[in-house]
N, C-alpha and C positions, 0 to 999 in steps of 0.2 A: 672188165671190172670184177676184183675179185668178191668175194664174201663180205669182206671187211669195209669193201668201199661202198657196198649198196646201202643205200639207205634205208631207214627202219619202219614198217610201215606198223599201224595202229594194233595191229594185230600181234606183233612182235615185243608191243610193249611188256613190261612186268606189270601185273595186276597186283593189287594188294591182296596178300597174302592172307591167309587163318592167324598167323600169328601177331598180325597188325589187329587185324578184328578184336582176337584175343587181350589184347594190351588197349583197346578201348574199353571194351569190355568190364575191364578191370579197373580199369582210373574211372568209369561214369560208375561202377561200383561201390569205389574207395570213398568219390566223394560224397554218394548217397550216407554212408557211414559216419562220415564224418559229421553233415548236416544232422543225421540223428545224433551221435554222440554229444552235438554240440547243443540239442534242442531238450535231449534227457540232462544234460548237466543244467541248464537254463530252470527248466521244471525243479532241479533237485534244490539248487540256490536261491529260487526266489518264491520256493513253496505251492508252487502249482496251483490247478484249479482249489481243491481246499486250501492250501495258504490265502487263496484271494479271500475265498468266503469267511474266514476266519478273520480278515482283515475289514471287512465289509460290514459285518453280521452285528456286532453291537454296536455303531454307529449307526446301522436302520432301524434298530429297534431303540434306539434313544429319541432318534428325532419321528419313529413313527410315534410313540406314545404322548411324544411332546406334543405331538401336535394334535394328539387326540384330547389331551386333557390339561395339558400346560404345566404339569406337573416335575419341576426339576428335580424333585428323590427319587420318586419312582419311575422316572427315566432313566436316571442315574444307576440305581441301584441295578435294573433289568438288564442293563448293559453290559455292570460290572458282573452280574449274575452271569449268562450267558461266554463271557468270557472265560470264567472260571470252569463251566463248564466243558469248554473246546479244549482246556486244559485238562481236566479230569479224562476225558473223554483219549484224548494222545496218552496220557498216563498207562491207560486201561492199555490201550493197542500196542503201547511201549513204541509208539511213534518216536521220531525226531520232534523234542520239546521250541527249539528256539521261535520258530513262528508264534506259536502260543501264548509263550511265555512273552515275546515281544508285542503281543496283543495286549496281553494283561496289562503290562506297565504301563503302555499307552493309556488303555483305557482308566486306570487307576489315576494316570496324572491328571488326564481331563477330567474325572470326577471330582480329586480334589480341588482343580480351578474352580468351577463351577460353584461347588458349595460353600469357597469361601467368598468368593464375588457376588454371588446370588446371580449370576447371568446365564444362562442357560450355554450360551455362544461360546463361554468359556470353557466347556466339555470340550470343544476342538482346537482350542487353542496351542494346546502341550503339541499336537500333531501335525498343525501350520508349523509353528518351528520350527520343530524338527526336519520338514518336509524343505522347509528355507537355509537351514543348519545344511541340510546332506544337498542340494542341489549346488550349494559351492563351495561343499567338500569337494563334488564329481568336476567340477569345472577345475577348483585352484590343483586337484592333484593328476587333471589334464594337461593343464597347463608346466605343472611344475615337471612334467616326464614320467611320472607314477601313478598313472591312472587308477584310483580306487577301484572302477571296475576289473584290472587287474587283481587288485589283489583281494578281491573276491575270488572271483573263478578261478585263479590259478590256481591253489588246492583241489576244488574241485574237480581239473583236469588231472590232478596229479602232475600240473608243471612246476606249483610253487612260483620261485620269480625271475625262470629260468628264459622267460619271454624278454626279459629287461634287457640281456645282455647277448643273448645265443638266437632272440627268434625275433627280427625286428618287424616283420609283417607281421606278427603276432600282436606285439604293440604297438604297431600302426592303428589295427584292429579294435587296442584296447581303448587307446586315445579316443578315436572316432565314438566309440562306443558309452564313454564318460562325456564327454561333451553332448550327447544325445541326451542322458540320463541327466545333465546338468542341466538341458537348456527347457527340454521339457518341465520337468519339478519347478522349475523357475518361471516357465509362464504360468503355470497350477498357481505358482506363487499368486503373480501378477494381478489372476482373476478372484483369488480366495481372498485375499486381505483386502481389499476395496470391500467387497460386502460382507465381511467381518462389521467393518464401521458403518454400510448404509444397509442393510438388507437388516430384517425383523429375522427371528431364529429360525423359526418355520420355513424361510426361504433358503435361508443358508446357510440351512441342516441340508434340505433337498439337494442344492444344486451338489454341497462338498460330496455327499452320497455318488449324484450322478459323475461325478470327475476321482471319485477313486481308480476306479480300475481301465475305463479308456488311456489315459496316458498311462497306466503303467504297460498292461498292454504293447502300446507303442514301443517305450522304450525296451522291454524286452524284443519285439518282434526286432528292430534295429538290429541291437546285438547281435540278434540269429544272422541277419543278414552280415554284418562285418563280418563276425567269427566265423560263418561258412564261406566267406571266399576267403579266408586268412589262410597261414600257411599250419598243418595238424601242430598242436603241441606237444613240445618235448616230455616224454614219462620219465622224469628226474626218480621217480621211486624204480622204477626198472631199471635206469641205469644203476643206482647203488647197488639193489640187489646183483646185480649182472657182474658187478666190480667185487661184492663179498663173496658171490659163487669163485670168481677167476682166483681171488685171493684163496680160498680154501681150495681151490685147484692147486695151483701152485706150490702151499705150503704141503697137499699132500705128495705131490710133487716130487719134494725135497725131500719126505720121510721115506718115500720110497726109494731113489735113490740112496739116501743112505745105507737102507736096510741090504741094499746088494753091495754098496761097500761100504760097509762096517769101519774098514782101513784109513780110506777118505778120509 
């Protein structure tokens, strides 16, 4: 029996290599990166721990004072005070204003319900809506292919809405990810408007308080989860630039050549 014919015993096998290791290595790397990149864009878009507080913060202090004194101006007012605040305050530090400023209007519309109804309850009115308005925006623009949570993030990644057509586990991702953020807001709905009409204000000041931030929460955690097993998003701003560089290659290129033949 020559070499060829003996059989291979366990010893003779190939071992995996440093370079296999290597290439592990490097993809449980890649996708640690990418879970953070994907967890730092999450934070930058939906305003992170201070975005929540800012979202939170004059709505506790409307229904804390309500209920200490029954007082709908000076609930009102401290609110709107407060708010305006969190905005001065981002001014100062020349933070990113849209959180703030989208505090403010909030708060500014539930003031005005409020003081033209005389109802206290009517402070959170403008933010139920809204809250019923965006939960089937996120569902109908799931359904329709264009998931608004796409086109949120996408900017932020710097994909724009290059996902729609070039990265479809992308938008698998985003789909999943709108329909999360639809169905959620929309049981928030479910339980908010029912004691809108039976609960006393004091009650259901408390509970809206207590269900701001748990479901958002959730639906961000979601996201994180789609968007880190999705496939990375394409950097449409790196391709252009990558495309103006080759173009200014090119065209210097051509001056060059010329300049050796003049004749040409």
């Amino acid at each position: 029996m020559t070499s060829l014919d003996k059989p291979t015993s366990e010893t003779d096998q190939p071992h995996p290599t440093g370079r296999q290791d290597a290439g592990g290595k490097h993809a449980a790397r890649q996708d640690a990166e990418t879970k953070a990149v994907t967890e730092a864009a999450l934070f930058e878009a939906f305003g992170g721990v201070r975005g929540m507080v800012e979202t939170v913060l004059p709505g506790l202090l409307f229904v804390t004072i309500f209920t200490i004194n029954k007082d709908l101006h000076s609930s009102a007012i401290a609110a709107l005070a407060v708010s305006l605040v969190l905005v001065v305050v981002r001014l100062i530090r020349r933070d990113t204003m849209k959180h703030a400023f989208s505090g403010v209007f909030g708060v500014a519309f539930g003031v005005v319900f409020a003081m033209m109804t005389g109802d206290a309850k009517d402070f959170y009115l403008p933010g139920m809506l809204y809250t019923l308005g965006l939960s089937v925006a996120y569902l109908g623009t799931a359904a329709a292919g264009v998931p608004l949570i796409g086109l949120i993030l996408g900017p932020v990644f710097k994909e724009n809405l290059s996902w729609r057509t070039r990265n479809p586990g992308r938008k698998k991702a985003y789909t999943k990810a709108s329909y999360a953020w639809g169905l959620i807001l929309l049981t928030k709905c479910a339980i908010l408007f029912p004691l809108y009409w039976w609960a006393d204000t004091t009650q259901f000041g408390w509970v809206l308080i207590a269900l701001k931030i748990p479901p958002f929460l959730l639906a961000v955690y979601l996201t994180w989860v789609f968007l880190a097993k999705a496939p990375p998003p394409i950097d449409v701003f790196a391709e252009m630039e990558a495309e103006e560089q080759a173009e200014k290659d090119r065209k210097a290129a051509q001056a060059a050549a010329a300049l050796r033949n003049p004749e040409a």
